[in-house]
C-alpha positions in Angstrom: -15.1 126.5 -34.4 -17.5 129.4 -35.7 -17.5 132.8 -33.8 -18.8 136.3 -34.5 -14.9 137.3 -35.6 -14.9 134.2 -38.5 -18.1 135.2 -39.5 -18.4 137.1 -42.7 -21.4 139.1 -44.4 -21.1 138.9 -47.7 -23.0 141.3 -49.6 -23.2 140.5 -53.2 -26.5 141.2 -55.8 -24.4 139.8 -58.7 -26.1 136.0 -59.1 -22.5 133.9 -60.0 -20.4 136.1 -58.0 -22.4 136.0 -54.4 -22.6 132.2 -54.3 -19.2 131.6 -55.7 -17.4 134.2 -52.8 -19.2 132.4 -49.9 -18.2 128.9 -51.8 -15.2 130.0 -51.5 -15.2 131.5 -47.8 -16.5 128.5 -46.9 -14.1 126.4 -48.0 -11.4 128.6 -46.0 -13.1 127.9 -43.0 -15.1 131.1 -42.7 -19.3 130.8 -41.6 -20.5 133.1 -45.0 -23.5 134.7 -45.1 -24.9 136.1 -48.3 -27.2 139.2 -48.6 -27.9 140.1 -52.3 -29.8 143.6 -50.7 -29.1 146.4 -48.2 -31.7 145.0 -46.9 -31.0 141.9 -46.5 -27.6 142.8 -45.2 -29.6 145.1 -42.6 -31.7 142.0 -41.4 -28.5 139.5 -41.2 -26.6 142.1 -39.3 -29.7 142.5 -37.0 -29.8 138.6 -36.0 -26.3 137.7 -35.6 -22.3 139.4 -35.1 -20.3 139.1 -37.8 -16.6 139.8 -37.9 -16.4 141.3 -41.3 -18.7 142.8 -43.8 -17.7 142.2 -47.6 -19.7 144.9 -49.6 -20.5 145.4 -52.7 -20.9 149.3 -53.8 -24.1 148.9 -55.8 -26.9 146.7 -54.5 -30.3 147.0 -55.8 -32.1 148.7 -53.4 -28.9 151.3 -52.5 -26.0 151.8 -52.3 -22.8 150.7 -49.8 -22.6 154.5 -48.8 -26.8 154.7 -47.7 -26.3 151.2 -46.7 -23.3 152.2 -43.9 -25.7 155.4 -43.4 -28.9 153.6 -42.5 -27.2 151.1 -40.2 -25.9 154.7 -38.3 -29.1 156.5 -38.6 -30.9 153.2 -36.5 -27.1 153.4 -33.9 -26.1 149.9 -34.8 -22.8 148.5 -34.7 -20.8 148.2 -37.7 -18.1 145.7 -38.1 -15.4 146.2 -40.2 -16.0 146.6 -43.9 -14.1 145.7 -46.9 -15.7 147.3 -49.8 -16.1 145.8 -53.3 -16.2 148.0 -56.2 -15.7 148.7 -59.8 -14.8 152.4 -59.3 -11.2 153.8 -59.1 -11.8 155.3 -56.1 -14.9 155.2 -53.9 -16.3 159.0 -53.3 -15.7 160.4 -49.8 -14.2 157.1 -48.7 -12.8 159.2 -46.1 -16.0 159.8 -44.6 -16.7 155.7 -43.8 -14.3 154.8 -40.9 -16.0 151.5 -41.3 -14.0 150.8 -43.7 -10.5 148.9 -43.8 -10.1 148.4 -46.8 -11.5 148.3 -50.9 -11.3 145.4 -53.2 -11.5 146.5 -56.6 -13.1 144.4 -58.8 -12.4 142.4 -60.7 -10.5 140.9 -58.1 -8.3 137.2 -57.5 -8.7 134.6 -54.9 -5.3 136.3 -53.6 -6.1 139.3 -53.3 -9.4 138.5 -51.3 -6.8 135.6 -49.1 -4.6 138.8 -48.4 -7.6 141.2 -47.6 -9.0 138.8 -45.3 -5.1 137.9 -43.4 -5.4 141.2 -42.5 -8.8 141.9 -41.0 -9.2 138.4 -39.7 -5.8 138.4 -37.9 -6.8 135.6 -35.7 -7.9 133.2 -38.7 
């Protein structure tokens, strides 16, 4: 059965790795929806809950930090976030409570299974 809480934005620019994550989500039982743009990821998050946002630190159009930023400026509600990134260490992580945890890329199937046992506790 598909609710808001096994829902997951998944917000990917990169052309393999987007469709191959929500492949993959899918196939775990998860409804995926992909966003390759803040924007995009701004619209999705307007029409329907999600239970998890996976976010990639550099989109196109900005970047995970002015994404979370925008989505506060307009008072929406942000789900939990698992951020994607090549970096060490995001900058001033500590100022995004959004977000639970990073995934640094490049990343396995298990570490993604492991990140998502423990935001999706009820999966």
């Amino acid at each position: 059965m598909t609710t808001p809480a096994n829902t997951i934005l998944l917000v990917e620019d990169a052309q393999d790795l987007g469709p191959l994550l929500r492949e993959t989500l899918e196939e775990w039982s998860h409804r995926a929806v992909l966003a390759q743009t803040g924007a995009e990821a701004m619209e999705a998050l307007a029409r329907e809950p999600v239970g998890l946002v996976l976010l990639d630190h550099e989109l196109p159009d900005m970047t995970a930090p002015e994404l979370l930023g925008a989505l506060r400026d307009q008072r929406r509600v942000i789900p939990r976030v698992v951020l994607m990134t090549a970096w060490p260490r995001p900058e001033s992580e500590e100022d995004w409570p959004e977000i639970v945890d990073v995934l640094h890329k490049p990343f396995d199937l298990s570490a993604l299974a492991a990140v998502l046992k423990r935001h999706l506790p009820d999966r």
